[in-house]
C-alpha positions in Angstrom: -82.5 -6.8 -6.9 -85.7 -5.2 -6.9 -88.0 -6.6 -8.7 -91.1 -3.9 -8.4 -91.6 -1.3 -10.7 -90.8 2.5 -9.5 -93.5 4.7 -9.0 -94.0 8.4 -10.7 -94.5 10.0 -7.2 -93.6 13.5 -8.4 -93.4 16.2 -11.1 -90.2 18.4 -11.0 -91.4 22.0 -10.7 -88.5 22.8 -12.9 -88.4 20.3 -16.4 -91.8 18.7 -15.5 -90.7 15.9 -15.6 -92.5 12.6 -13.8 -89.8 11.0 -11.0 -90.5 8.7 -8.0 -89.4 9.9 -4.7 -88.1 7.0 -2.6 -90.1 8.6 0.8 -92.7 8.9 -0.8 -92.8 5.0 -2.5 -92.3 4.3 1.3 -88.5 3.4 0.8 -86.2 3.5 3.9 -84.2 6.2 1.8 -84.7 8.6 -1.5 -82.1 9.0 -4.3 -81.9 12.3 -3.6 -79.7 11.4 -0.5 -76.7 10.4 -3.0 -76.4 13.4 -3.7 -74.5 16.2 -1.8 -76.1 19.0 1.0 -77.0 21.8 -1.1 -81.0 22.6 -0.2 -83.3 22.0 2.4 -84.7 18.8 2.0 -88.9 18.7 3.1 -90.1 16.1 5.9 -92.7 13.8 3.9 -95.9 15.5 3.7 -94.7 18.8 4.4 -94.9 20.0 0.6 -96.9 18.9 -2.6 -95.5 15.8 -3.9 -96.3 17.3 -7.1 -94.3 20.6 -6.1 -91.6 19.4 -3.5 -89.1 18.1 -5.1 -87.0 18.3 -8.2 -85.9 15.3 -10.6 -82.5 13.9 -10.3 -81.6 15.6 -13.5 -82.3 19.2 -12.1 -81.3 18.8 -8.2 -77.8 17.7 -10.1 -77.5 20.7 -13.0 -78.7 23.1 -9.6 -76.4 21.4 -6.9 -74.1 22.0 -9.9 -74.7 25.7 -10.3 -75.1 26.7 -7.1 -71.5 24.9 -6.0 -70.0 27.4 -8.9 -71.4 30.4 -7.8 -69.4 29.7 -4.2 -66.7 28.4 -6.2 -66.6 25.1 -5.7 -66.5 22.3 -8.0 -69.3 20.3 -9.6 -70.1 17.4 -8.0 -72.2 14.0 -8.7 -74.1 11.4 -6.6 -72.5 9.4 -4.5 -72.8 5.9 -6.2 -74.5 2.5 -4.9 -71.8 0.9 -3.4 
């Protein structure tokens, strides 16, 4: 268990909203890697943190959209296992 609090290390371009990126708190992996292929993911430092990235909440609702506009079906992050 982790006992340190997450850091705000970005603002979704999309909702605004505040989010840590796990590359850019120095973790080994991000949260966004549960979820599946659908965009270009940035190397770190590539992209304004503040700019680069959207919140787990929009990456899902696009992945979302985008999979239905090829006609496939919605899909969610892979879970901790």
């Amino acid at each position: 268990m982790n006992s340190k609090p997450a850091l705000s290390t970005n603002r979704c371009p999309r909702c605004a909203a505040t989010f840590t990126c796990g590359m850019q708190a120095g973790e080994a992996a991000c949260w966004c890697a549960a979820f599946p292929s659908a965009f270009a993911v940035p190397s770190v430092g590539s992209v304004d943190p503040a700019l680069g990235c959207y919140c787990p909440r929009c990456l899902a609702e696009l992945i979302d959209q985008k999979r239905a506009l090829q006609g496939g079906a919605a899909q969610t992050p892979v879970q901790d296992r």
